[in-house]
PDB file of N, CA, C and O in Angstrom:
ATOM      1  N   UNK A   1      40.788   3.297  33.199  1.00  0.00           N
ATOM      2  CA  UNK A   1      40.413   3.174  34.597  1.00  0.00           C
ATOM      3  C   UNK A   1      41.295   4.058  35.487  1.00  0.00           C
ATOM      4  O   UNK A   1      40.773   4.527  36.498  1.00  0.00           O
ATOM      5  N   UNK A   2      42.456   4.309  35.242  1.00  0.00           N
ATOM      6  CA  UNK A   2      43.093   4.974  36.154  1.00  0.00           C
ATOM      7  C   UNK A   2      42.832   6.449  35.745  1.00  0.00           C
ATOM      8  O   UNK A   2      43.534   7.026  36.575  1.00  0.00           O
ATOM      9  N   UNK A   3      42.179   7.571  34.873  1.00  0.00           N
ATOM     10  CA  UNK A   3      41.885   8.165  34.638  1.00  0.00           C
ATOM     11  C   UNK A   3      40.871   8.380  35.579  1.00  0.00           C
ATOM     12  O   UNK A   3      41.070   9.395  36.247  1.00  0.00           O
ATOM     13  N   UNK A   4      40.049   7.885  35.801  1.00  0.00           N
ATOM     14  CA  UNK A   4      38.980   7.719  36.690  1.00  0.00           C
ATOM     15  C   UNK A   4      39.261   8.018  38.666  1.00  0.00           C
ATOM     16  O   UNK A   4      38.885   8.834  39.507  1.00  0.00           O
ATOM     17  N   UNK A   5      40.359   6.468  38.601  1.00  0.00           N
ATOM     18  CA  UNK A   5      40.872   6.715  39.786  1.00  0.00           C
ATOM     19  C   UNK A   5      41.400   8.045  39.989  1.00  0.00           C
ATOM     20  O   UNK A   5      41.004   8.647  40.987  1.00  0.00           O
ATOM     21  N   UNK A   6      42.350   8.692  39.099  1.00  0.00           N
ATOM     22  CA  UNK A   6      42.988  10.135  39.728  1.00  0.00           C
ATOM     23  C   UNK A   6      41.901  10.948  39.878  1.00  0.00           C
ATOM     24  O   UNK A   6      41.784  11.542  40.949  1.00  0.00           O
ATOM     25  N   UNK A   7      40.960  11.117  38.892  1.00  0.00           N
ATOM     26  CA  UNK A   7      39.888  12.018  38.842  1.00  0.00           C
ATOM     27  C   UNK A   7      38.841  11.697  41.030  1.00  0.00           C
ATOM     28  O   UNK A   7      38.367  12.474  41.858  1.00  0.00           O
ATOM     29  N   UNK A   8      38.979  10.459  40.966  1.00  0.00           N
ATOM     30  CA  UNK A   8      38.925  10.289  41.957  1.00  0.00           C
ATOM     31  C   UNK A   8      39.733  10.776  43.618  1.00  0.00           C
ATOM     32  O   UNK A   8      39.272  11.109  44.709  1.00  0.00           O
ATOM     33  N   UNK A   9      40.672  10.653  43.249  1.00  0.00           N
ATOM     34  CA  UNK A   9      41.820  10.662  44.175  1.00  0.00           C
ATOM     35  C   UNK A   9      41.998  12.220  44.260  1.00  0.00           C
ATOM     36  O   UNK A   9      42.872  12.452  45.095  1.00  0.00           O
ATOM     37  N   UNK A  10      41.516  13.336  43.728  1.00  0.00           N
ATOM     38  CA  UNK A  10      41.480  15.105  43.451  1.00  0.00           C
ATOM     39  C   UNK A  10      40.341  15.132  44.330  1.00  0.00           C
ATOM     40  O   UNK A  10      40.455  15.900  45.285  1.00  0.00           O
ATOM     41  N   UNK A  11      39.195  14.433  44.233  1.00  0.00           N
ATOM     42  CA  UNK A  11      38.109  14.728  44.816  1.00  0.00           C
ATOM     43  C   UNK A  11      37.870  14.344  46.389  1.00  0.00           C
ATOM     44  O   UNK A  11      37.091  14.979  47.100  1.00  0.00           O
ATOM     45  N   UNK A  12      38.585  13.299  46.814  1.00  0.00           N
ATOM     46  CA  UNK A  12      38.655  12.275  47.648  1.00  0.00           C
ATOM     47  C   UNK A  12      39.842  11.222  47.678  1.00  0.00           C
ATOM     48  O   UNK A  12      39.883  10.041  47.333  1.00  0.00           O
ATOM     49  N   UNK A  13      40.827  12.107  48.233  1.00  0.00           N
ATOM     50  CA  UNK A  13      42.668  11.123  48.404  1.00  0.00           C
ATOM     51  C   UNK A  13      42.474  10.006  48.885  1.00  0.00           C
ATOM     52  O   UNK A  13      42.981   9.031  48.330  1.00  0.00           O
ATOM     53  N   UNK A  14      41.615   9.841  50.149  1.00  0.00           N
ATOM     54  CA  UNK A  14      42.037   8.083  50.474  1.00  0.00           C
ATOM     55  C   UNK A  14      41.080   7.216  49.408  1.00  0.00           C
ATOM     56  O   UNK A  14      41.330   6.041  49.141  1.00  0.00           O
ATOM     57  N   UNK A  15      40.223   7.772  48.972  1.00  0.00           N
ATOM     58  CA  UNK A  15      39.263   6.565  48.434  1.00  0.00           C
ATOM     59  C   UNK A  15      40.251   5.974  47.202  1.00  0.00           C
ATOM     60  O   UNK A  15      40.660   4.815  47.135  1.00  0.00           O
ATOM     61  N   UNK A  16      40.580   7.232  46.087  1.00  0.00           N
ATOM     62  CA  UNK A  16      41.188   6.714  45.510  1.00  0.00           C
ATOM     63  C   UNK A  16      42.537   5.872  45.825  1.00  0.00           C
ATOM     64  O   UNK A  16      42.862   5.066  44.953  1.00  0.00           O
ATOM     65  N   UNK A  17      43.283   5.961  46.872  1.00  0.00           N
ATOM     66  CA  UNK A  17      44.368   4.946  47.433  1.00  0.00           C
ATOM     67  C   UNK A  17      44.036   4.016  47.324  1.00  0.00           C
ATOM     68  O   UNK A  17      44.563   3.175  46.595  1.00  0.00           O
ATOM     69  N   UNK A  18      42.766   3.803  48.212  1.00  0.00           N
ATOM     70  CA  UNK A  18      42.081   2.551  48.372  1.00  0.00           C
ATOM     71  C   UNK A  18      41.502   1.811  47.642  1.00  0.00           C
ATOM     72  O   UNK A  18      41.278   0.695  48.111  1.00  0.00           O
ATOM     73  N   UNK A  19      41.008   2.099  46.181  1.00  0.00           N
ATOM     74  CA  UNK A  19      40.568   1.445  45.241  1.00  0.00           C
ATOM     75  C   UNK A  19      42.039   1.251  44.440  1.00  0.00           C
ATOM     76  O   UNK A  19      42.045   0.812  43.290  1.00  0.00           O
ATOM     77  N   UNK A  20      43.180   1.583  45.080  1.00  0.00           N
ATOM     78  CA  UNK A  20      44.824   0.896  44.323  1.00  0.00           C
ATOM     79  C   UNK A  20      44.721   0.055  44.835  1.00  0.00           C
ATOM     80  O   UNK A  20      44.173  -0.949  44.379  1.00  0.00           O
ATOM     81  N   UNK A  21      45.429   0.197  46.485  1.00  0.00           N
ATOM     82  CA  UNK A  21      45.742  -0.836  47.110  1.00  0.00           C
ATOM     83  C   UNK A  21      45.246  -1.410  47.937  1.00  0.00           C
ATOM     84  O   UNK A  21      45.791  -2.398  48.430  1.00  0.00           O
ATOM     85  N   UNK A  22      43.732  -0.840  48.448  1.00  0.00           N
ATOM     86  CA  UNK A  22      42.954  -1.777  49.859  1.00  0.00           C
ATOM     87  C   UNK A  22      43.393  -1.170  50.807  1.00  0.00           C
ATOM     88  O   UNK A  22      43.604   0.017  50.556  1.00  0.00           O
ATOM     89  N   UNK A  23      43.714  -1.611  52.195  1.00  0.00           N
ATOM     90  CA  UNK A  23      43.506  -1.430  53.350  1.00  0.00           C
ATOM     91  C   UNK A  23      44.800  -1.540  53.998  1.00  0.00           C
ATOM     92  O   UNK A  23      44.942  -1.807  55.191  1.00  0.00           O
ATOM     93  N   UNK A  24      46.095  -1.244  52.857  1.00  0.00           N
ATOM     94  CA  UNK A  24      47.470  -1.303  53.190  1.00  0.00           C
ATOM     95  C   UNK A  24      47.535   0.043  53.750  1.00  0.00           C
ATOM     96  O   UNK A  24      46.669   0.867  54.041  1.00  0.00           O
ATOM     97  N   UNK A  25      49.493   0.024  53.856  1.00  0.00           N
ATOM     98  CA  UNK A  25      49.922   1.054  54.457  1.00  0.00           C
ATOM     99  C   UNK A  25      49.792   2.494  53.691  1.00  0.00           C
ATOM    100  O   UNK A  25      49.685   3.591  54.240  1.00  0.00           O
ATOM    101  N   UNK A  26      49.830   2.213  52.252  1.00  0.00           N
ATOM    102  CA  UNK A  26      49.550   3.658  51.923  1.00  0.00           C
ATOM    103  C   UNK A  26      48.031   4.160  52.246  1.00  0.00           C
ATOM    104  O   UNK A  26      47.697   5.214  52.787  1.00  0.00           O
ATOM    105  N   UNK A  27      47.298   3.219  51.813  1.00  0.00           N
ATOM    106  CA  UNK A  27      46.190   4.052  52.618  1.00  0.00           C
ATOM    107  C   UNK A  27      45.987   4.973  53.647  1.00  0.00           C
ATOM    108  O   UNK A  27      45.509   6.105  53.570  1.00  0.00           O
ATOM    109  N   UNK A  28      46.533   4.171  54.930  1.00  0.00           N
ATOM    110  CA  UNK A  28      46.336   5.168  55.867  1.00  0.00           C
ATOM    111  C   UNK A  28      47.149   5.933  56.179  1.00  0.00           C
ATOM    112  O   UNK A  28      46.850   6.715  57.081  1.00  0.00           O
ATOM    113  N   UNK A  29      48.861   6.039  55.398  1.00  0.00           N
ATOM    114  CA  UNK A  29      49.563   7.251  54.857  1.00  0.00           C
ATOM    115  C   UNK A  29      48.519   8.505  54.695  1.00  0.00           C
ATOM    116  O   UNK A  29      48.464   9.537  55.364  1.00  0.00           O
ATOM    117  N   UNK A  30      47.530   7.990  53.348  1.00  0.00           N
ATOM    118  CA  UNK A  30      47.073   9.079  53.017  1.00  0.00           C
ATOM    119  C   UNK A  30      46.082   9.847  53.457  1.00  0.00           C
ATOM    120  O   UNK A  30      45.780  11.026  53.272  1.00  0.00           O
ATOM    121  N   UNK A  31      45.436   8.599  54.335  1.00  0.00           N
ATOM    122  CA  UNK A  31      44.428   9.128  55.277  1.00  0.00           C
ATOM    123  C   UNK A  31      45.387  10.607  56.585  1.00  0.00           C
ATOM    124  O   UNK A  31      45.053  11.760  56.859  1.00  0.00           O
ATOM    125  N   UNK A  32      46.214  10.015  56.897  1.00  0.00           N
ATOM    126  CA  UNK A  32      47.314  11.214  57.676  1.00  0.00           C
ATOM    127  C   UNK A  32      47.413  12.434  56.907  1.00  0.00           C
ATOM    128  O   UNK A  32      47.083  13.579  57.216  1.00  0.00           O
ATOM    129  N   UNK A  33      48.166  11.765  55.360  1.00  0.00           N
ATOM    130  CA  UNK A  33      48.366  13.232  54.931  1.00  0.00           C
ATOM    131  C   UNK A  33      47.404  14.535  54.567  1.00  0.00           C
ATOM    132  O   UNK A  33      47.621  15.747  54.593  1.00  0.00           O
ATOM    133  N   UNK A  34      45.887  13.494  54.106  1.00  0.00           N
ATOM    134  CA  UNK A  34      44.681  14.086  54.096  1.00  0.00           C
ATOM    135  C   UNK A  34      44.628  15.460  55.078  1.00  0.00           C
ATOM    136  O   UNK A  34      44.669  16.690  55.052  1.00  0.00           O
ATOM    137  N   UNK A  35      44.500  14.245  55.992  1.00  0.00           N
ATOM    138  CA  UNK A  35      44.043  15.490  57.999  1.00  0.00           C
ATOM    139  C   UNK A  35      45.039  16.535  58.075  1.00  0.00           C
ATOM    140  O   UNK A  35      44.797  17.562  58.708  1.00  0.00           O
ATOM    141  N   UNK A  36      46.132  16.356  57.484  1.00  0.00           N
ATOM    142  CA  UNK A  36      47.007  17.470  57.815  1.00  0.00           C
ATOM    143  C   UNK A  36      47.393  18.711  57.087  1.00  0.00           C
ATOM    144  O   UNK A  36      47.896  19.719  57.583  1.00  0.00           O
ATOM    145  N   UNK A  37      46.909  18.371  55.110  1.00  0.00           N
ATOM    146  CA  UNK A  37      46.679  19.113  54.580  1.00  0.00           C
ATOM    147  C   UNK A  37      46.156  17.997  53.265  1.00  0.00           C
ATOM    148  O   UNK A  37      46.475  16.863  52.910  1.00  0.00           O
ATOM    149  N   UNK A  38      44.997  19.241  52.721  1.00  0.00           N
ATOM    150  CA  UNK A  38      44.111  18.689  51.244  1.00  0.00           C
ATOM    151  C   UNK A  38      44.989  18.226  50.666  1.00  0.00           C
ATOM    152  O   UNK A  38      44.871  17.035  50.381  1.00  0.00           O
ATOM    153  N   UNK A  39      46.167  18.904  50.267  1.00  0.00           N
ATOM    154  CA  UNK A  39      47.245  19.273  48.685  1.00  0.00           C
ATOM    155  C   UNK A  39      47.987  17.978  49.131  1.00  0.00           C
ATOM    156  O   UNK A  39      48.047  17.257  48.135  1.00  0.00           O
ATOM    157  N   UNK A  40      48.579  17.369  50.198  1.00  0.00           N
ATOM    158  CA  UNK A  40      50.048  16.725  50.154  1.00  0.00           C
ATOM    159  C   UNK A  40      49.028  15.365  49.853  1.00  0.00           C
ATOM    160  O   UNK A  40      49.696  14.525  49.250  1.00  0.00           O
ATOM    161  N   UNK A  41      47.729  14.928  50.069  1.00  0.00           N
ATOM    162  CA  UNK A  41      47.001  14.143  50.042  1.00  0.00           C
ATOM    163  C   UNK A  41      46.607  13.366  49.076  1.00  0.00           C
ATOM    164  O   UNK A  41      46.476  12.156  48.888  1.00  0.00           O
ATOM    165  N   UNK A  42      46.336  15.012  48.108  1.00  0.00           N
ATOM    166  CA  UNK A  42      46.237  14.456  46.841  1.00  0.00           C
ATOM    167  C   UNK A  42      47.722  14.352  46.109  1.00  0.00           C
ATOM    168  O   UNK A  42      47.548  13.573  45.172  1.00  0.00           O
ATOM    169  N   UNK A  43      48.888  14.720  46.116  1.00  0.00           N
ATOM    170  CA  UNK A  43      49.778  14.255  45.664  1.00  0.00           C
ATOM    171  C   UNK A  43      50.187  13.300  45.926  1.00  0.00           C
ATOM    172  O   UNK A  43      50.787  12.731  45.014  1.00  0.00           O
ATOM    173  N   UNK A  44      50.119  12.689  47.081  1.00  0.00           N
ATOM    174  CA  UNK A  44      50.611  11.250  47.654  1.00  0.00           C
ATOM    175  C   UNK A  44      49.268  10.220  46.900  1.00  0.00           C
ATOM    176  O   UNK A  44      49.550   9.037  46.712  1.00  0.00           O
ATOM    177  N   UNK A  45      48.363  10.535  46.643  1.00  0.00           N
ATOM    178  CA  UNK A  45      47.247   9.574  45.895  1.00  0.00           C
ATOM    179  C   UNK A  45      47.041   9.600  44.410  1.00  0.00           C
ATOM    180  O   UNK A  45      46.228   8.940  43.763  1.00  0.00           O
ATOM    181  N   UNK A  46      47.750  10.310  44.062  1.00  0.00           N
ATOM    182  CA  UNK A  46      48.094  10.642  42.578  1.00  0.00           C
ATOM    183  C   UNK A  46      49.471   9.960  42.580  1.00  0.00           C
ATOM    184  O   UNK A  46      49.517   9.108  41.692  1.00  0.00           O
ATOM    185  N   UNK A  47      50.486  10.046  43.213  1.00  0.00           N
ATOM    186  CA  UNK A  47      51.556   9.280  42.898  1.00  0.00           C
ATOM    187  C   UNK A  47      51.645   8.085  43.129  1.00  0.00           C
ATOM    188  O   UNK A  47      52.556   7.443  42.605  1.00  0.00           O
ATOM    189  N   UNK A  48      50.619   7.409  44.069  1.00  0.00           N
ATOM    190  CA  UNK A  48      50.352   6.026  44.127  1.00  0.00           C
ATOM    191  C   UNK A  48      49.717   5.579  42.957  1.00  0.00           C
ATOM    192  O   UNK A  48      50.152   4.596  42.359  1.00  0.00           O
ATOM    193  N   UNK A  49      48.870   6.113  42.624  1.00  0.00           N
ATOM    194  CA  UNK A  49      47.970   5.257  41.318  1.00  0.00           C
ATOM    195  C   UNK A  49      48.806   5.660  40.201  1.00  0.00           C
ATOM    196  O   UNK A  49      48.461   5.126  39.146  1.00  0.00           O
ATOM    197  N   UNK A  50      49.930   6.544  40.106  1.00  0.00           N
ATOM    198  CA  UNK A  50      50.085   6.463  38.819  1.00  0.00           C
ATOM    199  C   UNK A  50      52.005   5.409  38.363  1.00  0.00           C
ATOM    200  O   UNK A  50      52.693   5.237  37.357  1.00  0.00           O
ATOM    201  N   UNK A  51      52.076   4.948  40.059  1.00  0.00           N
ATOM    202  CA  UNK A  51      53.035   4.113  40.053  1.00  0.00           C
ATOM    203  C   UNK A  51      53.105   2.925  39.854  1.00  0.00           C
ATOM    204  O   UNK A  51      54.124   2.237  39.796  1.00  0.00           O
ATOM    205  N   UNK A  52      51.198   2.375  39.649  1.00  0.00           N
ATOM    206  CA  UNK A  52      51.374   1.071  39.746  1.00  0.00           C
ATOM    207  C   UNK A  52      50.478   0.685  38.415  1.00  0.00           C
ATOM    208  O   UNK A  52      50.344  -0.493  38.082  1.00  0.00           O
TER     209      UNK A  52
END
């Protein structure tokens, strides 16, 4: 499953956050880091799912 999620989280950073943790604070971390650049977005959503 988490194979999935990252594969997710490359394509679309917050969704995959959000299928970690819901509607917490990293989420909308990543929703920020998203808007401000693609790349830091998906690293911050790749290092969430692969921390927990």
């Amino acid at each position: 499953m988490d194979l999935l999620r990252i594969l997710i989280a490359i394509l679309l950073p917050p969704l995959g956050v959000f299928l970690q943790v819901g509607f917490r604070g990293a989420f909308w971390l990543n929703i920020l880091l998203t808007l401000l650049g693609y790349l830091p977005g998906i690293i911050h959503a790749v290092w969430i799912i692969a921390r927990r």
